[in-house]
N, C-alpha and C positions, 0 to 999 in steps of 0.2 A: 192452465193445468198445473197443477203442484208436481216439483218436481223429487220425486219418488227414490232416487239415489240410483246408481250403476247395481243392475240384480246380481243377485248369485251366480258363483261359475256352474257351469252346467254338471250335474251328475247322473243325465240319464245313461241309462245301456244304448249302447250302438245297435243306430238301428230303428231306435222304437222313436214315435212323436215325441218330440219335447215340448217341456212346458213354456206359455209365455214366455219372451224372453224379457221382460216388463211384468212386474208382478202387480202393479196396482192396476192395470184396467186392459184390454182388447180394445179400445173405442177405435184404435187406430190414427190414422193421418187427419182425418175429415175433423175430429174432434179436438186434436193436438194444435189444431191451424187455427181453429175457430177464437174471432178475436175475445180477449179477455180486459177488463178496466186497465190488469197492469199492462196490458200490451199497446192498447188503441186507443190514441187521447183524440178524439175530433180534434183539437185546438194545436194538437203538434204537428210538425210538417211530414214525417213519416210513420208507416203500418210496420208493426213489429212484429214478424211471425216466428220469432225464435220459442223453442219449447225443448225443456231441459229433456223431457218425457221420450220425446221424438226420438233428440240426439243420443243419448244414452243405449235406446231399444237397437238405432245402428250403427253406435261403437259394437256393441255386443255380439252384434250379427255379422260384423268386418272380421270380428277376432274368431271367432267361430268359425266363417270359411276361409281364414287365413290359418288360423290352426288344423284345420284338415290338411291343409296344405304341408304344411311347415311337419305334419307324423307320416308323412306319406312318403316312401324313398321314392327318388327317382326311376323313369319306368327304363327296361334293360334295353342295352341297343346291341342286337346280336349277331354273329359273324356267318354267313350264308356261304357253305361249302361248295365255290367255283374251285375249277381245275387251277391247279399252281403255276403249272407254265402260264396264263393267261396273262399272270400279273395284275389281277384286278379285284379288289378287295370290295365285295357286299357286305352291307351291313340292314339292320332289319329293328328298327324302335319299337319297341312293341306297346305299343299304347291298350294293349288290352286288359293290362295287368292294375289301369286305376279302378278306383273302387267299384265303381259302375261299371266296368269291362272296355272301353272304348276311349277313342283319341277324346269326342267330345265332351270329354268330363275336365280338361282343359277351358275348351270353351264355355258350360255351364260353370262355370268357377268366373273365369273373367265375366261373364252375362251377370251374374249378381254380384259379387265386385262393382262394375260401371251402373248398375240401376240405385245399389246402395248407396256408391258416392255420389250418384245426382239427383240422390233423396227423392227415386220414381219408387222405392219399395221400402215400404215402413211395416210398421208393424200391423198387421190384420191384412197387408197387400194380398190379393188373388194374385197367382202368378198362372200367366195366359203364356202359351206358346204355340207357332205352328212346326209342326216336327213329322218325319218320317219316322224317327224312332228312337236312336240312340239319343240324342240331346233334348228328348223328351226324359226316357231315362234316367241321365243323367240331372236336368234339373230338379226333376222330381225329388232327388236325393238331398239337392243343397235346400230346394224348401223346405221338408221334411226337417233337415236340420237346425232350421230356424222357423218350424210353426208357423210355416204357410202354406196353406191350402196350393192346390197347382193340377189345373186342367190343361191337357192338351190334346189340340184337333190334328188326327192324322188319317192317312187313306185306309178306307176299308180293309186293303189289302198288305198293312199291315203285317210283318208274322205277329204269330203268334205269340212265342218266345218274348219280344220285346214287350208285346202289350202287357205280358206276366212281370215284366221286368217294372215298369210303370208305377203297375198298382202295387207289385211288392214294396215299391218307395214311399206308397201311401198316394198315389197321383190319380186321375180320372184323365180317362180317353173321351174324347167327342170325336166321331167319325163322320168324314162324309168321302162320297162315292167319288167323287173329280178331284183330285190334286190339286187344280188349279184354282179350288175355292177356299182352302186351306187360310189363308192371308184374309180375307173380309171373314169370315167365320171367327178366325183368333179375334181382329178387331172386335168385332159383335158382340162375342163375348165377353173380354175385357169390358166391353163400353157398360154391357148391362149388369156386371159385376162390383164396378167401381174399382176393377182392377190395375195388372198392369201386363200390357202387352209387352213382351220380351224383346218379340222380332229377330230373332238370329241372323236371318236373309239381309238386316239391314245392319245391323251392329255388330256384328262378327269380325269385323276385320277393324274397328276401333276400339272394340271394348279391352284386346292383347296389347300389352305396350312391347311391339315389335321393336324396341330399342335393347330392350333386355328384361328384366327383371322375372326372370325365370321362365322365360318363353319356352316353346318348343327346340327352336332355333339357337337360342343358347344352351339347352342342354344337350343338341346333338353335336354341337362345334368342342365344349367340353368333355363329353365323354370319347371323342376323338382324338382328343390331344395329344394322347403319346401313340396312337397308333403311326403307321409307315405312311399313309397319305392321308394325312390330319385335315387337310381340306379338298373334300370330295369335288371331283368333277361334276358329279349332277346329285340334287335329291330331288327324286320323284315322286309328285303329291297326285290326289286327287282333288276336288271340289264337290263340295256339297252347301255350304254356303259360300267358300272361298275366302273363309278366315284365315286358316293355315298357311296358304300359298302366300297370302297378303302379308302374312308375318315373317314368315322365309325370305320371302321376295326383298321387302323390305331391307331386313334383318343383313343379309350379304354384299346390298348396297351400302349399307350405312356403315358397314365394319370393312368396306373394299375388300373384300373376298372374290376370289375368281372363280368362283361356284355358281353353276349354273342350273336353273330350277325347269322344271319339267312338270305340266298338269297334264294328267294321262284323264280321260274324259268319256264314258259311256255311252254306247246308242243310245238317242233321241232325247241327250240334253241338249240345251241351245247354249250349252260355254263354247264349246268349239268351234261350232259355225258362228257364234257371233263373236269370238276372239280372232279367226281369219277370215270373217269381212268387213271386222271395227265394228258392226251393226251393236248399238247398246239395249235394243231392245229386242236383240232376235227373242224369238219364239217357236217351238215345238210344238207347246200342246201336246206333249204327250209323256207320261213319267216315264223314269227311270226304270229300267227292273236290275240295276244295282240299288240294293239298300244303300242310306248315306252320301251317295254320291250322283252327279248329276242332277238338273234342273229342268224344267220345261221353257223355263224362259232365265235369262239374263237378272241375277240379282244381286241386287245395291251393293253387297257387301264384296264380289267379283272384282278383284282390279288387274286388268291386263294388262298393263303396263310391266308389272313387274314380274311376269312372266315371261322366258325365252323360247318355252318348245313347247307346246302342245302334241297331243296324239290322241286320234279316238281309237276307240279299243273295243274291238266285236266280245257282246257279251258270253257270248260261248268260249271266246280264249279267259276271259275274267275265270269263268268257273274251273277252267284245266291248268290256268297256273297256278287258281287257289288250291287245286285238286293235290298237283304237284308240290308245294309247299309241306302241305301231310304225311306226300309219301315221301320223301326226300330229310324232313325236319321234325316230325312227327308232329307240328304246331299247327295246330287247328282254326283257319283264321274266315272270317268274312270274305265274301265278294269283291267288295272297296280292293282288299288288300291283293287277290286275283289281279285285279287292275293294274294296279300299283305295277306288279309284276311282271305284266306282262312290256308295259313299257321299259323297265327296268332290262328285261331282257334285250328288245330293239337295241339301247343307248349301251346295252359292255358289246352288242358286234358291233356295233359303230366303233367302241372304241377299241376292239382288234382288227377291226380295218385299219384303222389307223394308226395302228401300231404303239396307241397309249397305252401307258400305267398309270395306276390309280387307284380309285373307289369311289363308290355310290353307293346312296344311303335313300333308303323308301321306309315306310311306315305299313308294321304290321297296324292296323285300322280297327279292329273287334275281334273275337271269339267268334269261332265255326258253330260253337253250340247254339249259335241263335239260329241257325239256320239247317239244323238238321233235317225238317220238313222240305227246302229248298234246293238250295246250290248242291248239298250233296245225296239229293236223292234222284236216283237216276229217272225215275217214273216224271215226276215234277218237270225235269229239264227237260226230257222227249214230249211233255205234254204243251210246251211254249215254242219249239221248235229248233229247240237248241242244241247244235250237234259239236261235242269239244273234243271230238276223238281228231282230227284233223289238226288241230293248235298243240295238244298235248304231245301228238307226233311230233311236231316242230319242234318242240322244248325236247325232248326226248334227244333227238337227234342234234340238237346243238350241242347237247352235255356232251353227249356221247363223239361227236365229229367233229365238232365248232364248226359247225355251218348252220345259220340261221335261213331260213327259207320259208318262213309266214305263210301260213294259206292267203292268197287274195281275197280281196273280203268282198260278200257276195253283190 
């Protein structure tokens, strides 16, 4: 394939598809590879697949989601108004404010990053994922950015909101009714596409270089730095593929920090029950009804090891401490973040039990507007059986007494 030269810098409007980012042809990968006289000599001892065409379309497409990156300010890490005698300092990263609204525009960033540098996504690649929502979202955006088509298979029950969020990036939904066919669906796709299957569930906690280079975890230790307790006693994650945690986790070994990480975990995923019985394959069977967070079963990308405290967390406290977040902060935030929270609250009485000082640091997770049909409609939550009046007591009354007294869970 004749090689065409590095294309023009892009000048479309934000937002809209852009063109090729290879101006002479779409054939893509399959045609770029196809051996050529000057490539394939029978008579020589090696097959030559280099292609100026290939390399050039992903320089283009590195810089391009490395330039999102690099106009994009860091996301705010904000100070959550505990009592002052407490001595204990919250903090709250809001990952809602990247351009897609959520934490996983992180991960759709490093997910094409790793597929570009292991030349799995060229030019004309379908880009396949299985997604609950937001890192569908999310990818949808980086392919869009780079003119590539992007289907992704998620459950029926989807909101609504996200599926809007998808297609506004230019993306197509395939739905099916079981969650837990989501993964041979994406495959199938992909396969019949000639695409490429993403996977998040398996690459999520590889595709971050949890060493540094602008991870999550480096920018929450930095934007601490001049505060009073610069290295927090705990940050509180959830899991949804368990990239985050895997890169924290990491992240405070490798820099010897004495920071201890915490996955707070929802009814009827299997990270919990198979992180406290080692089980690598536990299973549920049955989804989450935290968006984002939680599993039915135990996946690839999970690494317990580098996790200290777990905690499941009844879904009816998720919606009264995201409830609580609103009325307290005026910050309108997801479910996930509910979660977040609630364990957050257990681990500052543990540590006025204990008579520490310090800080902890949890992750605002999404925007509450996705889910104004849901979590905060009252009708919705009493129709699944969900009673948060009882947990929001508890918060209520810790602010107010410090004394934490959790409903026991049913």
């Amino acid at each position: 394939m004749a090689d065409t030269g590095p294309p023009p810098p892009s000048t479309e409007a934000h937002g809209s598809t852009p063109p090729s980012l290879v101006a002479s042809t779409r054939a893509g990968y399959a045609a770029d590879m196809a051996p050529t006289p000057e490539h394939h000599d029978p008579h020589a001892p090696w097959v030559d697949r280099w292609s100026a065409g290939t390399r050039s379309w992903a320089d283009e497409a590195v810089r391009r989601v490395i330039a999102d990156d690099t106009r994009s300010a860091d996301t705010h890490l904000h100070v959550f108004p505990l009592p002052p005698e407490w001595g204990i300092d919250l903090y709250l990263k809001d990952e809602s404010v990247h351009p897609t609204g959520s934490l996983k525009h992180r991960l759709a960033r490093s997910l094409f990053l790793y597929g570009l540098a292991n030349g799995w996504i060229t030019e004309g690649t379908t880009i396949v994922e299985a997604s609950s929502g937001s890192t569908a979202v999310s990818e949808a955006y980086f392919a869009q950015l780079l003119g590539l088509d992007f289907v992704t298979v998620v459950p029926r029950k989807t909101s609504p909101e996200k599926i809007a969020l998808i297609e506004r990036h230019g993306g197509r939904c395939h739905f099916v009714d079981e969650p837990s066919k989501m993964y041979t669906e994406a495959e199938r796709l992909a396969a019949e596409s000639g695409g490429h299957y993403m996977d998040q569930f398996t690459y999520a906690e590889r595709a971050t270089d949890w060493r540094g280079n602008n991870n999550i975890a480096v920018s929450i230790f930095e934007q601490l730095a001049m505060e009073r307790h610069p290295c927090p006693d705990w940050i509180v994650v959830g899991a949804g593929t368990g990239g985050t945690s895997a890169t924290i986790g990491r992240f405070v070994r490798y820099r010897r920090l004495q920071t201890r990480l915490a996955v707070v975990d929802p009814e009827n995923s299997a990270f919990f029950p198979g992180w406290v019985t080692g089980a690598t394959d536990y299973v549920t069977g049955t989804p989450s009804r935290i968006e984002g967070i939680g599993r039915p079963r135990m996946e690839p990308s999970f690494v317990p090891s580098v996790i200290d405290l777990m905690m499941q967390v009844p879904d009816a406290a998720s919606i009264a401490a995201m409830r609580h977040l609103n009325d307290v902060t005026g910050r309108c935030a997801g479910g996930s973040t509910g979660t977040n929270l609630w364990g957050v609250w257990h681990l500052v009485a543990r540590m006025l039990r204990e008579g520490r000082r310090g800080s902890v640091v949890t992750l605002i997770c999404d925007g509450g507007e996705r889910y104004q049909h849901s979590y905060y409609n009252d009708a919705w939550v009493r129709e699944r059986g969900l009673d948060p009046t009882p947990y929001r007591d508890a918060i209520d009354r810790f602010f107010a007494e410090g004394v934490w007294e959790p409903p026991q869970a049913p």
